[in-house]
C-alpha positions in Angstrom: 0.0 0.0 0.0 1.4 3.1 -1.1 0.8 4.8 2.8 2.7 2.5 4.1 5.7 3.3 2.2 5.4 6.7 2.1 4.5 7.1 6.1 7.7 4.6 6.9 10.0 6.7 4.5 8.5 10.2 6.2 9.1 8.4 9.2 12.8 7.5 8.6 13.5 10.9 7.0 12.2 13.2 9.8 13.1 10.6 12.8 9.9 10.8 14.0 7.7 8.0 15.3 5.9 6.0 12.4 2.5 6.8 14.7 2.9 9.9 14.1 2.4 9.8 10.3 -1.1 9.7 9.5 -3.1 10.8 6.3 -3.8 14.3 8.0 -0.4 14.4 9.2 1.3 18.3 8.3 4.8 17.5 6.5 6.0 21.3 7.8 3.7 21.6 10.8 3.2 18.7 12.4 6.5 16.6 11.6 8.8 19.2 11.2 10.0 18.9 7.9 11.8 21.8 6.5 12.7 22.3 2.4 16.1 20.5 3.0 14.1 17.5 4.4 11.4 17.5 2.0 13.8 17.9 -1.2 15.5 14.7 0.4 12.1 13.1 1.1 10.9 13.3 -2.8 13.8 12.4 -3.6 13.6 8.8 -1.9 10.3 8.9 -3.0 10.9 9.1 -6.6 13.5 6.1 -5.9 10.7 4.2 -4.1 8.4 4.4 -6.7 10.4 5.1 -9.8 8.4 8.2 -11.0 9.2 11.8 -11.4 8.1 14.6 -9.1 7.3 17.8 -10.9 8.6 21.0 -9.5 5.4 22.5 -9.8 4.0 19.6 -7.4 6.3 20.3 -4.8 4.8 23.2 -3.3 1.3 21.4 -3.4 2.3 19.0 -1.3 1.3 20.0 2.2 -0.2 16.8 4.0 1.4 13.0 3.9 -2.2 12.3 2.2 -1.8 14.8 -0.6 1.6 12.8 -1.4 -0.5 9.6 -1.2 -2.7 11.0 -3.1 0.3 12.3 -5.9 2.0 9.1 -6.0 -1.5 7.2 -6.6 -2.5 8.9 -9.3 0.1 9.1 -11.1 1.4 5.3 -11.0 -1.8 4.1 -12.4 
């Protein structure tokens, strides 16, 4: 299930707990993550899924469920 990798890699990335990462979770807010951490986080992500992230998606990505949401619609 796509969550599950993605809220195990946030996880790892941000060292925080993994029951911390939930659909609703904040990437900024709630876990922490600054621009370093989320340039490193799509890039694991692209590596985890084999698919591009566009620039222009970056800054849309606010919640750990709108990167669920991303990654789902575009592997198909």
């Amino acid at each position: 299930m796509v969550f599950d990798k993605v809220s195990q890699l946030i996880a790892n990335q941000l060292k925080v707990s993994p029951d911390k990462v939930t659909m609703e979770s904040k990437l900024v807010e709630d876990l922490g993550a600054d621009s370093a951490n989320v340039m490193v986080l799509i890039m694991d992500l692209e590596d985890a899924f084999n698919m591009q992230v566009e620039d222009s998606a970056i800054t849309s990505l606010k919640t750990v469920g709108d990167v669920v949401s991303y990654i789902e619609a575009r592997k198909g």
